[in-house]
Residue, then its C-alpha position, 0 to 999 in steps of 0.5 A: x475061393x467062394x469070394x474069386x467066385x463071387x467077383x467073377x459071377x459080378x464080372x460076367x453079369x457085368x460083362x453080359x449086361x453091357x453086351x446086351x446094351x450094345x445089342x439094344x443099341x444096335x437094334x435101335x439104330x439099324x433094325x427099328x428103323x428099317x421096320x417102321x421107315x424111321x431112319x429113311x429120313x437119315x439117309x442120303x438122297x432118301x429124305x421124307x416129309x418135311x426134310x425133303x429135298x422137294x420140300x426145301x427146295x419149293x419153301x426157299x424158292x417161295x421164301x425168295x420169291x415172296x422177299x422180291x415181291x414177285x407174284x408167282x403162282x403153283x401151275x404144277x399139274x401133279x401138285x394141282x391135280x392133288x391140292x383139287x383132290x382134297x381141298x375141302x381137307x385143306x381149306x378146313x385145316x385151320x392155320x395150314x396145320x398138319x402132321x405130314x408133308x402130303x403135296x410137294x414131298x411127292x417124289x418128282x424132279x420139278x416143281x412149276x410156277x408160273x409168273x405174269x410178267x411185268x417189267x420191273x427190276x425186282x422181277x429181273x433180278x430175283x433170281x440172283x438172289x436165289x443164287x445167293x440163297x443156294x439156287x443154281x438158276x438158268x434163264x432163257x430169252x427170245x425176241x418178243x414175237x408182241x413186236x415182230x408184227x410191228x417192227x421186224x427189226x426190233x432186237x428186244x427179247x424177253x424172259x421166258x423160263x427160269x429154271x432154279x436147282x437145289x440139290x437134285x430138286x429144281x424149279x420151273x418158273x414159266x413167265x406168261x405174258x398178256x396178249x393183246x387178246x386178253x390171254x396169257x402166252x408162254x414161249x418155248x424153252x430153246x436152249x442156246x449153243x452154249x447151255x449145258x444140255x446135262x442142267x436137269x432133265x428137260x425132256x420132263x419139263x411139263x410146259x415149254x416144249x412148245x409155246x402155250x395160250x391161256x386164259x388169264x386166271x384168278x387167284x387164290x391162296x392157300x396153305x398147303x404143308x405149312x406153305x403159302x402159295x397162289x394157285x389157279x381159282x379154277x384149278x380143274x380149268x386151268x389143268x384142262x387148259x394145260x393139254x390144249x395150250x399149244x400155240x402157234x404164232x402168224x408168219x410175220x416175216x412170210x406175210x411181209x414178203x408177201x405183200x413185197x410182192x402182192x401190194x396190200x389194198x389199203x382202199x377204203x372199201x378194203x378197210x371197211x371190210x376189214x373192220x366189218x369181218x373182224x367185228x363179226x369174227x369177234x361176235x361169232x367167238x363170243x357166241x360160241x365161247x358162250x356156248x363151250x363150242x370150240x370153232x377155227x378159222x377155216x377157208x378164207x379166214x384160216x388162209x387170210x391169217x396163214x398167208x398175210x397175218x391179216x383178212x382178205x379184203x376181196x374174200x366178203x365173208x368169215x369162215x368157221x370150222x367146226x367138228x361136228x361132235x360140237x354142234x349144240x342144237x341151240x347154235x341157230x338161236x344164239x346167234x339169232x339173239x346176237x343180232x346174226x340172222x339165219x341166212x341157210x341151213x344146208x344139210x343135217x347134222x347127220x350128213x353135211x350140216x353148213x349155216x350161214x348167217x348174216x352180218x351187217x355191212x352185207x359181210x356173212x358168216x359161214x359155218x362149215x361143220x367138220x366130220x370124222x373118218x377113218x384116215x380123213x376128215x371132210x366137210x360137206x357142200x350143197x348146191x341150192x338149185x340142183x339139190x347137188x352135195x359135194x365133199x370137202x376132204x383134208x387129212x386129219x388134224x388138231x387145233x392150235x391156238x393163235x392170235x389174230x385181229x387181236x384175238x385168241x382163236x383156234x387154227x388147225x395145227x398142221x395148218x399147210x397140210x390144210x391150206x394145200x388140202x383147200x386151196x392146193x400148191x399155189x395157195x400163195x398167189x391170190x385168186x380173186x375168182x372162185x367157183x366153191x364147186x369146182x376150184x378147190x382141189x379136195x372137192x369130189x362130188x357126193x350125190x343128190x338130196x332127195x327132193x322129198x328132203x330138199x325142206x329141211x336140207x335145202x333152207x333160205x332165209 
């Protein structure tokens, strides 16, 4: 009996130890993990760090990319905005070692690349062999607007967007290509009939909802989780680009029709003009990018490039807009050293502020400062003589880029609401004739300056 006991007692401790090894193993598998996140990555759609689906998804894409020698570069605003925040961290990481993935296994459904175009095979078939490689890509074309300002006829359309998914992660390549005003222009991303609407969310895509302008950049490489990538030289620049990128191209195909019906003056004192006002336009943005002060096309000139694509010949002047939170007080000087001279200072800053400088070949520059109410903005006049003022008002508006004489300058985007304002429902038909007090429709009187303020309201040069 003593030895039945002996060996039942063994059995039981037996029995119990390995009961307690499966409850070990258990807590192992199941409980731990969920205390420390351990298992996390185990879990379907639930991958971290350097398993991540975000993660593989960007190191194959720069894997293909890099094999086709395709120059792309991280436009992302989420993964720039966290690269800028610590990049003395990353720049002193020797070898692009670290520990933990931080920047692209952040959780989002795109990551964004840009591409500077250039035709070459490689460039226009990479993106099969990404599809060889496990990428589900989509593409998207349009006709070359580079082209439509010169042969309407012309069919050839040029890649805008790449979207590459793997997985549930996707990429957006966006391709800039340069314009002849030394910038870099994206397109929209339109979809045809036939695209299926379900691909990716495309509502989240950060770039492609309109098309954009920005300057052309330089680039850096740097190593950010284990990853080589080019990115922006000034990536805080290029992020403040990103929100007042929107572009919008001239009307090539109304201008066409309109001189159909208006014969263009192809005279030589008409060309000469031309090439005087686009000489000082190009004077003027220098002097102002220079300064950081934003300005647009206004008057004249923004009805010139809406209308025609082009300046008019008969209108003997360039006209700017600018807020009048922009005004720096060393704008008179700058342009002085520019070889413009003061002409008239109407106003102060305070109250209908407008300069006037003189360019060569007796084509000026007028500068019409724009101020803030409530439901309106509105500009201000002066009658020299009479010491009169007058208001200007058009609905509010904010400014888009475009391209014009072969440069990348402001318009306002509402850009009809703001040629009706100026020049009301006929602005199509020319008027070679215009009383600046009388003929526009948005202009209403307001008052007199006082004669004992007439020396500094009232300037001529």
């Amino acid at each position: 009996m003593s030895g039945i006991s002996k060996n039942m007692i063994l059995a039981v401790l037996g029995l119990t130890s390995f009961i307690f090894l499966l409850f070990q193993l258990y807590n192992y598998k199941h409980y731990l993990p969920a205390k420390n996140g351990a298992g996390l990555s185990k879990s379907k759609g639930s991958r971290i760090g350097f398993d991540s689906i975000q993660w593989r998804a960007v190191k194959k894409f720069i894997m293909v990319t890099s094999s086709q020698d395709l120059p792309v570069f991280l436009i992302d605003p989420l993964i720039l905005k966290l690269i800028n925040k610590n990049f003395e961290q990353i720049r002193n990481t020797s070898h692009g070692f670290t520990s933990e993935c931080k920047f692209f296994c952040v959780p989002r459904d795109f990551t964004a690349f840009a591409l500077q175009y250039h035709v070459r095979k490689s460039q226009e078939a990479w993106f099969r062999v990404a599809e060889n490689m496990g990428f589900q890509c989509l593409k998207t074309e349009s006709k070359d607007p580079r082209l439509d300002g010169i042969d309407s006829l012309s069919g050839t359309e040029i890649p805008l967007h790449y979207i590459c998914k793997l997985a549930t992660h996707a990429i957006h390549l966006v391709v800039f290509h340069e314009r002849s005003g030394n910038y870099l222009w994206h397109g929209h991303l339109r979809l045809k009939g036939h695209a299926d609407r379900k691909f990716v969310p495309f509502r989240k895509l950060q770039f492609g909802r309109y098309p954009g302008a920005f300057d052309r950049t330089e680039l850096q490489q740097v190593t950010v989780d284990k990853l080589e990538v080019l990115i922006p030289k000034d990536p805080v620049y290029f992020l403040e680009e990103i929100p007042h990128s929107r572009f919008i191209e001239c009307r090539y195909k109304e201008a066409r029709a309109f001189f159909q019906q208006y014969l263009d003056d192809n005279t030589a004192e008409a060309m000469a003009f031309r090439k005087s006002a686009k000489e000082l336009l190009q004077l003027a943005a220098k002097t102002l990018n220079k300064l950081g002060v934003r300005f647009w096309l206004s008057s004249g000139t923004c009805l010139g490039w809406y209308r025609q694509c082009n300046i008019i010949p008969y209108s003997k002047d360039v006209d700017l807009g600018i807020f009048i939170q922009d005004y720096k007080s060393d704008i008179i000087l700058a342009f002085q050293d520019a070889g413009l001279p003061l002409k008239h200072k109407f106003g102060k800053v305070e109250d209908s502020l407008e300069l006037s400088f003189q360019g060569k070949d007796d084509v000026k520059l007028d500068i019409f400062f724009f101020y803030e109410e409530t439901d309106h903005i509105w500009n201000g006049g002066t009658q020299a003589k009479t010491g009169k003022k007058f208001k200007y008002l058009f609905p509010k508006f904010t400014l888009c880029w475009t391209e014009f004489v072969d440069m990348k300058v402001h318009v306002p985007c509402e850009t009809l609401e703001y040629i009706e304002a100026n020049y009301g429902k006929t602005w199509k038909i020319p008027v070679k004739t215009w009383d600046w007090k009388n003929s526009p429709p948005n202009v209403q009187p307001n008052g007199v300056w006082p004669i004992s303020e007439w020396d500094e309201v009232i300037q001529l040069y």
